[in-house]
Backbone as CSV, one residue per row, in Angstrom:
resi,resn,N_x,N_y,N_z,CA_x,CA_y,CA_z,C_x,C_y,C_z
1,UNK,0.847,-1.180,0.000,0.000,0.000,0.000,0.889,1.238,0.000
2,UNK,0.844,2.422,-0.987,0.966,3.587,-1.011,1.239,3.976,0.377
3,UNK,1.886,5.176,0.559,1.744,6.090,1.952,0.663,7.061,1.474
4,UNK,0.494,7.084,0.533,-0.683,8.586,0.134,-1.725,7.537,0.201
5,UNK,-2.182,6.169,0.130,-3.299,5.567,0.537,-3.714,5.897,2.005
6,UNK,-2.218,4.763,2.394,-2.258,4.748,3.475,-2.814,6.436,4.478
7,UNK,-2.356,7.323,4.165,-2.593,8.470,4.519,-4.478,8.940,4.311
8,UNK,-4.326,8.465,3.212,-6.483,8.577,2.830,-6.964,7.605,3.979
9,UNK,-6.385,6.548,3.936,-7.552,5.780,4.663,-7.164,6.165,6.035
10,UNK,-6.229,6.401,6.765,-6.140,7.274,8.340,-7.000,8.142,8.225
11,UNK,-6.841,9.092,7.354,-7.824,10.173,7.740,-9.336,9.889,8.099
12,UNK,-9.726,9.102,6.598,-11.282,8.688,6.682,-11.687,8.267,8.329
13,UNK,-10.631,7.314,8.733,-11.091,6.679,9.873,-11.092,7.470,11.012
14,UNK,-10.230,8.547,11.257,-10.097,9.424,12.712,-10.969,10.512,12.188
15,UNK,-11.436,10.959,10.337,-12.704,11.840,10.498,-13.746,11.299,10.408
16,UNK,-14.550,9.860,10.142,-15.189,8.961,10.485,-15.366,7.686,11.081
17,UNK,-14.921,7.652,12.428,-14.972,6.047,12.841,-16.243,5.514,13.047
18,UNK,-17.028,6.044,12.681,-18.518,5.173,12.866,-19.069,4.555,11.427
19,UNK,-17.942,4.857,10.531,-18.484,4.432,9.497,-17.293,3.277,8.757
20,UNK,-15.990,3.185,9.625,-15.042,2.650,9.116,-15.215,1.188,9.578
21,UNK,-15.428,-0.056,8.856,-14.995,-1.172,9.651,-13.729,-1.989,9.832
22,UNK,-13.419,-1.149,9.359,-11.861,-1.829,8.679,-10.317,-1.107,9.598
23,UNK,-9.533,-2.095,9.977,-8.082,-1.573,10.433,-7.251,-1.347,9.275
24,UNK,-7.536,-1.976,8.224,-6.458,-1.800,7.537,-7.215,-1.705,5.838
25,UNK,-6.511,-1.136,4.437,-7.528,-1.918,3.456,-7.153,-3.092,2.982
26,UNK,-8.338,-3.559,2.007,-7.937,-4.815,1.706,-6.846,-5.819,1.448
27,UNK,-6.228,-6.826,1.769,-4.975,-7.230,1.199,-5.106,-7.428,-0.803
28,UNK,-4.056,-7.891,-1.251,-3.996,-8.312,-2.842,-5.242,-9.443,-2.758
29,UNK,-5.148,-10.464,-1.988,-5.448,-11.693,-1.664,-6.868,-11.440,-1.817
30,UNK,-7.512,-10.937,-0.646,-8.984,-10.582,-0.192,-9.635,-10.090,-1.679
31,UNK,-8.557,-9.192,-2.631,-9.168,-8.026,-3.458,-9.483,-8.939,-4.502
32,UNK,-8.697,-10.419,-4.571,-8.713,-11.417,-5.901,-10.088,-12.160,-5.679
33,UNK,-10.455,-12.403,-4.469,-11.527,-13.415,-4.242,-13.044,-12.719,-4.120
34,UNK,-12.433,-11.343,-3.665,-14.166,-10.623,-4.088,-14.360,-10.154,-5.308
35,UNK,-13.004,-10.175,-6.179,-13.545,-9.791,-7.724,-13.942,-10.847,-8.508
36,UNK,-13.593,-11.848,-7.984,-13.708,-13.173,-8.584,-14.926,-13.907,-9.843
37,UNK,-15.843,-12.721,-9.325,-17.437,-12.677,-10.023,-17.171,-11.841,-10.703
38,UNK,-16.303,-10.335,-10.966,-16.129,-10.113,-12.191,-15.837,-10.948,-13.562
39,UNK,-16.781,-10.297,-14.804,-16.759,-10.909,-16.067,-15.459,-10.876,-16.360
40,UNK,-14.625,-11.653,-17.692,-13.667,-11.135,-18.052,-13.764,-11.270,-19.567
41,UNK,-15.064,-11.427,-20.279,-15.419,-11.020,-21.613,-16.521,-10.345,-21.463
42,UNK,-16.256,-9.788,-22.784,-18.175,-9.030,-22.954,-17.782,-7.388,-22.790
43,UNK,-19.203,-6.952,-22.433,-19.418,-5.705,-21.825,-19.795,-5.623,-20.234
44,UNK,-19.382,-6.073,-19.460,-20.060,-5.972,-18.108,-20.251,-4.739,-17.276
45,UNK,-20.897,-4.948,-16.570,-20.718,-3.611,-15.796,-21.189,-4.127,-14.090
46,UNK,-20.178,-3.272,-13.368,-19.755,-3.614,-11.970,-19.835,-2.355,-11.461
47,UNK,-20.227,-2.856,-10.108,-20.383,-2.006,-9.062,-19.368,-2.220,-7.668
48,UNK,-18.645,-1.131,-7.468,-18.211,-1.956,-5.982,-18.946,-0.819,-5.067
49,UNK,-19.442,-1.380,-3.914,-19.882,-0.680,-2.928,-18.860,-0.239,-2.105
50,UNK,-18.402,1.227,-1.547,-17.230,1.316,-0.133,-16.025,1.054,-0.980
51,UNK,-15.772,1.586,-1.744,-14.391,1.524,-2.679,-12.636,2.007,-1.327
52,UNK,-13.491,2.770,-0.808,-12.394,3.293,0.166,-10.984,3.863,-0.305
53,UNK,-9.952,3.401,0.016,-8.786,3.980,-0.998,-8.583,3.098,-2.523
54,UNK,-9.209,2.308,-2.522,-9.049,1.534,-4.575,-8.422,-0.178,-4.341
55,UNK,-8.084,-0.290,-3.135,-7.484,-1.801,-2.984,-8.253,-2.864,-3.855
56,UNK,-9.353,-2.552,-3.670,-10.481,-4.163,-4.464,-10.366,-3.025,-6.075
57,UNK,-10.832,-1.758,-5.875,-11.087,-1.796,-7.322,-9.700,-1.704,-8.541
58,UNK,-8.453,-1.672,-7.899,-7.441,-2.332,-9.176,-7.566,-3.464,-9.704
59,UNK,-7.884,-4.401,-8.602,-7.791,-5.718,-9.139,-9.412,-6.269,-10.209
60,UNK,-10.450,-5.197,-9.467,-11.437,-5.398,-10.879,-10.989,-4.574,-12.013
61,UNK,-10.398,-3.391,-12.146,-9.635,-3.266,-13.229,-8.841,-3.967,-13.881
62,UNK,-8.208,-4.495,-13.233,-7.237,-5.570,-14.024,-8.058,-6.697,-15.179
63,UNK,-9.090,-7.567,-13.828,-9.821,-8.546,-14.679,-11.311,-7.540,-15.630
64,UNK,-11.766,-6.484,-15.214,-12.431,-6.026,-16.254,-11.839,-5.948,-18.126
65,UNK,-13.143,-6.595,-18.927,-12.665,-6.336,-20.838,-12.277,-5.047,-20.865
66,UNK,-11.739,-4.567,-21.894,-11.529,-3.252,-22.557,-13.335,-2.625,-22.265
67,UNK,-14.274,-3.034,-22.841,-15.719,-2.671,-22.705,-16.393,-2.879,-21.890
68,UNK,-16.185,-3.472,-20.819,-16.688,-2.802,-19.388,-16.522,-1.803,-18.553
69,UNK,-17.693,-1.478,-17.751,-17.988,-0.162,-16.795,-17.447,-0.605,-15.669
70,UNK,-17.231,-0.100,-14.769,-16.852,0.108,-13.408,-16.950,1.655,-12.351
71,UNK,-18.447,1.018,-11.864,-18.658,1.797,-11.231,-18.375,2.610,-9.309
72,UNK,-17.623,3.046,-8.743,-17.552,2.823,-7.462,-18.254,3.712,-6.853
73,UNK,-19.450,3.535,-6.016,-20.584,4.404,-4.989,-20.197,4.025,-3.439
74,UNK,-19.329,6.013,-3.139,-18.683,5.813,-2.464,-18.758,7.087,-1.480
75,UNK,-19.393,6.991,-0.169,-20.005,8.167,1.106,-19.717,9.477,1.347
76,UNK,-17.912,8.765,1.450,-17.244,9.988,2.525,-16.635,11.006,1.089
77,UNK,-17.377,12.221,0.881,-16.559,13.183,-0.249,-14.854,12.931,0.184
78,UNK,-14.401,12.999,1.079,-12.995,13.298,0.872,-12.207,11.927,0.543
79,UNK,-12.561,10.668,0.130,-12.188,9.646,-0.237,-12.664,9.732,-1.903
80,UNK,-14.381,10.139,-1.698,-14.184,10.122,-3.696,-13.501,11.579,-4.359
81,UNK,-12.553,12.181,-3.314,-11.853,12.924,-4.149,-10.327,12.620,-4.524
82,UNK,-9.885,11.578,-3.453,-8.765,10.431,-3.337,-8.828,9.712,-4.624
83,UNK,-10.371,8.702,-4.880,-9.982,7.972,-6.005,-10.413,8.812,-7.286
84,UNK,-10.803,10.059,-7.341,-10.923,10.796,-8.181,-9.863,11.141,-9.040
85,UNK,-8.978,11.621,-8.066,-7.491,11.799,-7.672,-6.430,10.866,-8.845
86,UNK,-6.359,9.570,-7.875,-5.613,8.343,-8.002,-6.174,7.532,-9.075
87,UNK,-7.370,7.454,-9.286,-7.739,6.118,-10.211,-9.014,6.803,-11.520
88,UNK,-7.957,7.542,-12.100,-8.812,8.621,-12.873,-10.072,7.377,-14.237
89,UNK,-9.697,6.389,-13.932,-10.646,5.688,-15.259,-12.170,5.251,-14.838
90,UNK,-11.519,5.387,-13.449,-12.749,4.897,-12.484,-14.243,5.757,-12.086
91,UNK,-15.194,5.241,-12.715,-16.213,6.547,-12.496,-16.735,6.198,-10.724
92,UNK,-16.644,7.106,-10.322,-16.250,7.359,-9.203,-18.093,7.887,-8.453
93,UNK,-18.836,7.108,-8.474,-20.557,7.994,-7.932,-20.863,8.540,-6.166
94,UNK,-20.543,9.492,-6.035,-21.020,10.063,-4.444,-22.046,9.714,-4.341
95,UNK,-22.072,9.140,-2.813,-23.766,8.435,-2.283,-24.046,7.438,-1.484
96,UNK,-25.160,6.693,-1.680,-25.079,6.148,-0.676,-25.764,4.844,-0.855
97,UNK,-25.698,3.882,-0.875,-25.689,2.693,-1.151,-26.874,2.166,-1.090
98,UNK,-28.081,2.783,0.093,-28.773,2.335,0.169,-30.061,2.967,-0.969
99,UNK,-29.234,3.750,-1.812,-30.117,4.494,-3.105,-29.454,3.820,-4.299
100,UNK,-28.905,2.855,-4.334,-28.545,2.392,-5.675,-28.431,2.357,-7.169
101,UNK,-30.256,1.653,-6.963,-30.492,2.096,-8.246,-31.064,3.141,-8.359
102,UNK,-31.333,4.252,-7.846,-31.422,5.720,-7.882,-29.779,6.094,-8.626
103,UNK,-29.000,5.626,-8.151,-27.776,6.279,-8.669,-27.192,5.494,-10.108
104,UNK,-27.671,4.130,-9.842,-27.253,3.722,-11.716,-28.344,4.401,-12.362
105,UNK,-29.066,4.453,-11.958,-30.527,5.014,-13.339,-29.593,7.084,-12.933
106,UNK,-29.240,7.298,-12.575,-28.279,8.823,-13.002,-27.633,8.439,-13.849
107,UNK,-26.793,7.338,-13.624,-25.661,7.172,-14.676,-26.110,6.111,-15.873
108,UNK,-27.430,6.176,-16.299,-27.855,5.236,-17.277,-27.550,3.849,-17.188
109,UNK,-27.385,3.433,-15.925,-27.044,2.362,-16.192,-28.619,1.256,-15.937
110,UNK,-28.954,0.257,-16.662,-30.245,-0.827,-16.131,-29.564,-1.856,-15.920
111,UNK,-28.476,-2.770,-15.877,-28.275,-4.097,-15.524,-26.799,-3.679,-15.110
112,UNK,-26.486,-4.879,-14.006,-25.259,-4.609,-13.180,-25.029,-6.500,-13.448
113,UNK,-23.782,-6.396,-13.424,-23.409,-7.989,-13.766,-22.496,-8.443,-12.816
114,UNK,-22.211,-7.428,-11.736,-21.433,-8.230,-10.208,-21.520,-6.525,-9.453
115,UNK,-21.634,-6.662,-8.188,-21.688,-5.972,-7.694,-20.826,-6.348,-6.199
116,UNK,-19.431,-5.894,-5.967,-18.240,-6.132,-5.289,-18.802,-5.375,-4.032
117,UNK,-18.320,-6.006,-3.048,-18.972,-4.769,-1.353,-18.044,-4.847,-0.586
118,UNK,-17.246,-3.374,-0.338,-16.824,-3.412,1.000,-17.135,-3.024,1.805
119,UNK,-18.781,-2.830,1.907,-19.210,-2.206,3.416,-18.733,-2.879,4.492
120,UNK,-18.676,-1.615,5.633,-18.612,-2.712,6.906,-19.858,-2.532,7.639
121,UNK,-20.242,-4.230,7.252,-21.907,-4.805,7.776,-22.001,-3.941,9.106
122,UNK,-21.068,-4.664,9.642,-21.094,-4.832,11.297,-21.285,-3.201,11.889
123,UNK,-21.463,-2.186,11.181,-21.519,-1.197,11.792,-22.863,-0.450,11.354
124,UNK,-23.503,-1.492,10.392,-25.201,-0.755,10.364,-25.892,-2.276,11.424
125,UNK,-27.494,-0.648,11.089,-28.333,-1.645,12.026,-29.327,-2.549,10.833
126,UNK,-30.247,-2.877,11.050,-30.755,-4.161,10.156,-31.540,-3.412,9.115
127,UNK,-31.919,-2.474,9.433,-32.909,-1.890,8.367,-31.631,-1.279,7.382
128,UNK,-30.849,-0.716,7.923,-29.949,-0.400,6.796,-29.382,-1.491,6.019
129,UNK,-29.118,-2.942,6.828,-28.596,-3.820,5.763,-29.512,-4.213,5.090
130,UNK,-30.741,-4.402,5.572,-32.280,-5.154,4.713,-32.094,-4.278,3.524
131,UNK,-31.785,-2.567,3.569,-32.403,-1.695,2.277,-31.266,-1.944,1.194
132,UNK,-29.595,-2.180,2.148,-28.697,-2.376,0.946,-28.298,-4.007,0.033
133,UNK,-29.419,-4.951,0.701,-29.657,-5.759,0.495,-30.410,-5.337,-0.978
134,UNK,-31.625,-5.254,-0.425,-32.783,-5.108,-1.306,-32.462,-4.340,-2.817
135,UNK,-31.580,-3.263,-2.183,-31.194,-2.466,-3.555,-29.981,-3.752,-4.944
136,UNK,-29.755,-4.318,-3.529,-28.274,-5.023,-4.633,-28.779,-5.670,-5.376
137,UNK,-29.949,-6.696,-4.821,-30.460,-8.056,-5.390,-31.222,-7.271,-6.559
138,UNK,-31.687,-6.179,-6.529,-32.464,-5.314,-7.617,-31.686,-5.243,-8.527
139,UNK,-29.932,-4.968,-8.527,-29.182,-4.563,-9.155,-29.016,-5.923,-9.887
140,UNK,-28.478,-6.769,-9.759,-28.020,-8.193,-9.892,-29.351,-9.066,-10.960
141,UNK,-30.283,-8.522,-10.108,-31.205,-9.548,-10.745,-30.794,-11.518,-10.670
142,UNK,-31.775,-12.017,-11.877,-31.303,-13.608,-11.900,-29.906,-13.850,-12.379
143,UNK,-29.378,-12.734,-13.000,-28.473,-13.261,-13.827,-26.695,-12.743,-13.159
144,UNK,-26.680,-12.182,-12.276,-25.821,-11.438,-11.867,-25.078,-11.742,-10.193
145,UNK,-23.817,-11.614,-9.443,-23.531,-11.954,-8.627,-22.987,-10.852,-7.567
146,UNK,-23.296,-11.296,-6.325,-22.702,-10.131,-5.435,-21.853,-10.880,-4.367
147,UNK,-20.625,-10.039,-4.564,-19.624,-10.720,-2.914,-19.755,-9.489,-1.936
148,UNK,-19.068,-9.726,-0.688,-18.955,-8.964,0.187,-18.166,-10.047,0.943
149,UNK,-17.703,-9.347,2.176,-16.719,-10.054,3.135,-16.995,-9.567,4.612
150,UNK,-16.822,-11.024,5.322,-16.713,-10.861,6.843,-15.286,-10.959,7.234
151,UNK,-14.708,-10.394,8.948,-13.665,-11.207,9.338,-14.118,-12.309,10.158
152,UNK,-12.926,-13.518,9.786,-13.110,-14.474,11.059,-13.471,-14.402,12.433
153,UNK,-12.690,-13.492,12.406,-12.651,-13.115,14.248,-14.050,-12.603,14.863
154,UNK,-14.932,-12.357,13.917,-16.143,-11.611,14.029,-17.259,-12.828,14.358
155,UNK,-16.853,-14.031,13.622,-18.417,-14.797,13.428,-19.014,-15.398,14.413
156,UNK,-18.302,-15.398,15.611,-19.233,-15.801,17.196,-19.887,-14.451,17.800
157,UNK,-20.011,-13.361,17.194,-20.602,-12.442,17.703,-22.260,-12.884,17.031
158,UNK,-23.038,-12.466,17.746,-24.625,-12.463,17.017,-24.844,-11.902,16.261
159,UNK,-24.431,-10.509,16.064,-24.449,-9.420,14.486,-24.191,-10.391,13.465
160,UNK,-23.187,-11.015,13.477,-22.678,-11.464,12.426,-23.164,-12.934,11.872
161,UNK,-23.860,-13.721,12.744,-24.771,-14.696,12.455,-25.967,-14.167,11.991
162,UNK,-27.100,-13.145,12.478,-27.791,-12.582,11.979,-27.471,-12.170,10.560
163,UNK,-26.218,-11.395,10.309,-25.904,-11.015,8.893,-26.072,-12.281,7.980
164,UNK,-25.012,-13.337,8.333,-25.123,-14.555,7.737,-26.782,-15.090,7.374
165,UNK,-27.752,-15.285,8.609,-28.739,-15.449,7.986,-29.782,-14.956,7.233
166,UNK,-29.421,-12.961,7.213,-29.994,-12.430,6.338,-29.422,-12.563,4.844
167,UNK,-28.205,-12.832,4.656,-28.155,-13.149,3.549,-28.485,-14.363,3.042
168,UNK,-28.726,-15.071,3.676,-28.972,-16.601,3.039,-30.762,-16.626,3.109
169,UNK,-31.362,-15.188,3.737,-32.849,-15.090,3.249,-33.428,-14.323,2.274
170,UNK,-31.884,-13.315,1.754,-31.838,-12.480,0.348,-31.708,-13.194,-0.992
171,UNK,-31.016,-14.160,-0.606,-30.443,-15.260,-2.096,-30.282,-16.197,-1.835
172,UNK,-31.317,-17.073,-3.032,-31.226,-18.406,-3.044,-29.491,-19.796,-2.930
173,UNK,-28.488,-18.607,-3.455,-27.735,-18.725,-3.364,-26.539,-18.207,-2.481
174,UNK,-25.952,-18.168,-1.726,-24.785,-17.899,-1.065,-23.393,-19.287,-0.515
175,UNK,-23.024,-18.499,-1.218,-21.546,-19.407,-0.621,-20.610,-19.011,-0.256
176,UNK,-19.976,-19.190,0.636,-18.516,-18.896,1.556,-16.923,-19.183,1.169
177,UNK,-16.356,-18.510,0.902,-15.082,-18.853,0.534,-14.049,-19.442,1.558
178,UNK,-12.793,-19.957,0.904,-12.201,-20.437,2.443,-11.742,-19.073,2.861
179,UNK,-10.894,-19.272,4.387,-10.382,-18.151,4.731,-9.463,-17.111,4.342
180,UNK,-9.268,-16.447,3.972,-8.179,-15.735,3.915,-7.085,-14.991,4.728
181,UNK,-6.156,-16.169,5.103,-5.513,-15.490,6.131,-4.356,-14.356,5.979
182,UNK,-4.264,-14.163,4.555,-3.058,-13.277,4.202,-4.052,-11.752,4.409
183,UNK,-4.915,-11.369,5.053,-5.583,-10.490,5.147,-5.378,-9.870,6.889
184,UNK,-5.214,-8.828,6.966,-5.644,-8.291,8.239,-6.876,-7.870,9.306
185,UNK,-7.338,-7.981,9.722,-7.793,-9.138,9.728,-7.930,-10.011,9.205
186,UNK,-7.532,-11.624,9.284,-7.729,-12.281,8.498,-9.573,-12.170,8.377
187,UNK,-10.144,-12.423,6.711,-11.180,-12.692,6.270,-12.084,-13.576,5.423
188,UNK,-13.237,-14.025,4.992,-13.392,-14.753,4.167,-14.786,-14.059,3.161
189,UNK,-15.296,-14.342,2.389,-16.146,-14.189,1.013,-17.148,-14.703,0.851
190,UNK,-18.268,-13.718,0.979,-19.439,-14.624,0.745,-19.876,-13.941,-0.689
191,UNK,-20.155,-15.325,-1.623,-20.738,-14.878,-3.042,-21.842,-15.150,-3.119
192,UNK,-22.687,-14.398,-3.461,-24.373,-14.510,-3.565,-24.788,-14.332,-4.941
193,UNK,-25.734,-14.788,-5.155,-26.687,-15.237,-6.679,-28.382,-15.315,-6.402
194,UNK,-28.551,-14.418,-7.339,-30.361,-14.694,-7.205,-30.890,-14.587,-6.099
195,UNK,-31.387,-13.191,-6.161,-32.196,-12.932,-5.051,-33.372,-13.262,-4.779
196,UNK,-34.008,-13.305,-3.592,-35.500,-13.839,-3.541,-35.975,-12.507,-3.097
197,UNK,-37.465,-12.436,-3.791,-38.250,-11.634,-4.180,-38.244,-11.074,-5.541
C-alpha cells in the first residue's frame, strides 16, 4: 500500500470512525476473491460498494474487458476525491448505497453484472442492511452476482450470524469462501446469486 493511501484511509477513519470497519484496506489476496465474479469477456458492468482507498477496485480493473464499466458508490466526499485523484478511469458515484439504483438510473445504467462490497456490515443496524440488500439483489437480478466479506474473528458475535442469515434469506444462493488469512484481519467471502423476491 501507497503512503498517500495509506494516509487517505487514516484520515477517513479518525474523520469517520462510525463508518469505518476496517483496520487496515484490503490485502492483494482478499481483493482477488471478491472480484472473482467479475466478467472477463463481454461488456459488463460492476459495481463496488465502499471503494475506500481503490485496494479491491485495481484488481477489478485488471480482470475487467476493454468494454466494461466500473462503477464505485462511495459516502465519505474526501475519499471520492482520493480515487478521483488516483484512479482517474474509475467513475467514481457520491452516495449512498442504500439508493442504488437511484444512482445507476443517473448514470444510465439498467443491468449490473457483479456488484463487489466493501461495506462494513457490522456497523449498520438491520434496516440499513435489509435496504442495501434489497437495492443489490435489484441490481443483480437472476443473472448477476454479489460478494462482500466478513472477518473471522467476528463470526461468534450475534451481528454477524444474523448477517449470515440475512443473507442466506436475500439469495437463493450464497456461498462462503475459504479463509483468507493473508488479510488483516484475516477474512473470508461470501458470493451470492439470485435474489428472492
Amino acid at each position: 500500500m501507497s503512503s498517500d493511501a495509506r494516509r487517505a484511509f487514516l484520515s477517513a477513519a479518525l474523520r469517520r470512525p462510525g463508518t469505518m470497519g476496517a483496520v487496515a484496506p484490503s490485502s492483494a489476496r482478499l481483493a482477488e476473491v471478491l472480484s472473482s465474479v467479475v466478467p472477463r469477456t463481454g461488456e459488463p458492468v460492476v459495481v463496488e460498494l465502499g471503494p475506500g482507498t481503490g485496494a479491491v477496485s485495481a484488481v477489478i480493473a485488471e480482470r475487467l474487458p476493454a468494454g466494461g464499466r466500473h462503477l464505485a458508490v462511495e459516502l465519505d466526499p474526501d475519499m471520492v476525491a482520493y480515487l478521483r485523484r488516483t484512479r482517474p478511469g474509475l467513475e467514481v458515484v457520491p452516495g449512498d448505497a442504500r439508493e442504488l439504483g437511484a444512482l445507476l438510473a443517473e448514470h444510465g445504467v439498467g443491468r449490473v453484472d457483479a456488484v463487489v462490497c466493501g461495506l462494513p456490515w457490522a456497523l449498520f443496524d438491520d434496516g440499513v442492511q435489509a435496504d442495501v440488500l434489497r437495492e443489490v439483489g435489484r441490481a443483480i437480478g437472476d443473472t448477476g452476482a454479489f460478494t462482500t466479506f466478513a472477518y473471522l474473528q467476528g463470526m461468534a458475535m450475534p451481528a454477524a450470524q444474523r448477517f449470515r442469515a440475512r443473507l442466506r434469506g436475500a439469495f437463493e444462493e450464497v456461498l462462503v469462501s475459504a479463509t483468507v488469512w493473508r488479510n488483516v484481519p484475516p477474512a473470508f467471502v461470501y458470493v451470492c446469486r439470485r435474489p428472492v423476491g
